[in-house]
C-alpha positions in Angstrom: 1.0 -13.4 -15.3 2.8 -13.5 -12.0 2.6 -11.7 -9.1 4.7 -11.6 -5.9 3.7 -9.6 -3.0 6.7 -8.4 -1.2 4.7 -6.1 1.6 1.6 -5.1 2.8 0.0 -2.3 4.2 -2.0 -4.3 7.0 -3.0 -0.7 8.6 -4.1 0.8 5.8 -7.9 -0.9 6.1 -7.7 -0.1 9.3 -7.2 3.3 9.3 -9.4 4.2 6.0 -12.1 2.9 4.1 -10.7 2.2 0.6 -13.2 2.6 -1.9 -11.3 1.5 -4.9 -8.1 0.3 -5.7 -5.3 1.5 -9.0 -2.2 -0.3 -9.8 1.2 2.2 -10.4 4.7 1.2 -11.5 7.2 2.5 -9.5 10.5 4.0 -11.1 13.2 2.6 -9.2 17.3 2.7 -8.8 19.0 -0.3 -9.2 19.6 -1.3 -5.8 16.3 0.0 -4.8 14.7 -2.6 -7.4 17.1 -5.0 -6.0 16.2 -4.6 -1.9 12.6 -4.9 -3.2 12.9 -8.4 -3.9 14.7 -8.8 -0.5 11.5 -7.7 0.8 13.2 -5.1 2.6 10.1 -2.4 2.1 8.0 -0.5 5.1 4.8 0.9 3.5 3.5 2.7 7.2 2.6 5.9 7.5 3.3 6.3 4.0 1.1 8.3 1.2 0.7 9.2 -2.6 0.9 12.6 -3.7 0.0 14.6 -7.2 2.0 17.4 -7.9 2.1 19.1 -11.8 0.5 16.0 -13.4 2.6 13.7 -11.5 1.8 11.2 -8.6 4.9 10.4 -6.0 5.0 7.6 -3.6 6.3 9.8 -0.4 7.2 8.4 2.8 7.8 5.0 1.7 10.7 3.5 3.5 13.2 1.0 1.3 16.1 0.1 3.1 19.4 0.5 1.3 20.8 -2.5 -0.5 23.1 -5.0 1.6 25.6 -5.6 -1.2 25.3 -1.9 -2.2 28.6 0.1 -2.0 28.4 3.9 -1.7 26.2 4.4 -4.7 23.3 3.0 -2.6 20.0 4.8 -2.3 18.0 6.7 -0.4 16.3 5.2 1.8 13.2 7.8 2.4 13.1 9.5 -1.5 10.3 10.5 -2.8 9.6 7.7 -5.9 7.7 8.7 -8.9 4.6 6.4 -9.7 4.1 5.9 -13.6 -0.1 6.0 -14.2 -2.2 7.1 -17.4 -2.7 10.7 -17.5 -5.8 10.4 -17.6 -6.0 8.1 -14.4 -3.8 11.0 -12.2 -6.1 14.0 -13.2 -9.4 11.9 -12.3 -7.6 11.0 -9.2 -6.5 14.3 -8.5 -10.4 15.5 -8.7 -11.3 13.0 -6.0 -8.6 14.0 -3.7 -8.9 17.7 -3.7 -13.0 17.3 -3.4 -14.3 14.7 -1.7 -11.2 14.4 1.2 -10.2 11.5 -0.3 -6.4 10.2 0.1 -3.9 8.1 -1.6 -2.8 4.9 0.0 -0.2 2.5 -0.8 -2.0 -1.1 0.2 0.8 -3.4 -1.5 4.1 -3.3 -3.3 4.2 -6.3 -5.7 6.4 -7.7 -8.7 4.4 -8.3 -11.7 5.8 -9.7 -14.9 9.6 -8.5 -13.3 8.2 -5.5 -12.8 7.5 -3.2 -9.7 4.2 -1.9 -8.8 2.0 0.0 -6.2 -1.7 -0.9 -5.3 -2.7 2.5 -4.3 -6.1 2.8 -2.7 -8.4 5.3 -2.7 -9.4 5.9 1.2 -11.5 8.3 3.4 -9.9 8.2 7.3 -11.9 6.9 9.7 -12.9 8.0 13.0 -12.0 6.6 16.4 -16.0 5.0 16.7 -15.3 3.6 13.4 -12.2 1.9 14.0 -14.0 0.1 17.3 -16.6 -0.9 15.1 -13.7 -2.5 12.9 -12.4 -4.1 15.9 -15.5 -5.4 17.3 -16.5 -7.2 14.1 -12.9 -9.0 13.5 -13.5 -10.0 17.5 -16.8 -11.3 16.3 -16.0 -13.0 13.3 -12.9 -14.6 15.1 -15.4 -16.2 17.8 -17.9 -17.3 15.4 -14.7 -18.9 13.6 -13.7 -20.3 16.7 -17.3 -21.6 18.3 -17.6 -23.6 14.6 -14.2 -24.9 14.7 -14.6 -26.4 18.0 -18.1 -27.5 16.9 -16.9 -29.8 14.1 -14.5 -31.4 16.5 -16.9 -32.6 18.5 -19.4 -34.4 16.2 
């Protein structure tokens, strides 16, 4: 089984605590599929939502094709995520009770195949985010002291 990460929500963990993670396929154009592997994706600010049984990727930003011609897509659709039934209504329960949201953390080719890692995340506060920031500045100077520490010996 291979996997290729073509992006990254980097924000995403900053801006939510994700509690748990779900893997989606993504149904896709042709030249969407194909700007994919370019890499050309831009997961910010971008959400899932369920609507009628049915989970969307919304938001999502895949630019159009370079060797498209006027049948290219659009860039800012809505794309429709393909998950067990099952899966979506349990989903669904979490989001509309606990204030829970739908994430994109990655968009990834597995097998040929396109998929989304969405995450299940609560938003967090401004205090929290400075706590997020203060422990990355910690663990970067620990890194740092012990690096410079094994130099010297």
């Amino acid at each position: 089984m291979s996997e290729k990460t073509v992006a990254r929500n980097k924000r995403a963990r900053f801006d939510f605590f994700i509690d748990e993670t779900h893997e989606a396929g993504m149904v896709l154009t042709g030249t969407e599929a194909k700007a994919l592997r370019e890499g050309k994706v831009n997961l910010k600010d971008s959400y899932a939502k369920i609507e009628k049984e049915e989970i969307f990727l919304v938001d999502a930003h895949i630019s159009p094709y370079t060797h498209g011609n006027r049948f290219n897509h659009d860039p800012d659709r809505p794309r429709k995520l393909l998950m067990h039934k099952r899966e979506i209504r349990r989903l669904y329960g979490k989001v509309r009770e606990k204030g829970y949201t739908l994430i994109p953390t990655r968009v990834y080719f597995k097998d040929g195949r396109a998929k989304v890692e969405l995450g299940l995340g609560k938003g967090k506060r401004a205090y929290d985010k400075r706590e997020t920031l203060k422990q990355k500045a910690i663990e970067r100077e620990v890194e740092r002291s012990y690096r410079g520490a094994r130099i010297k010996i």
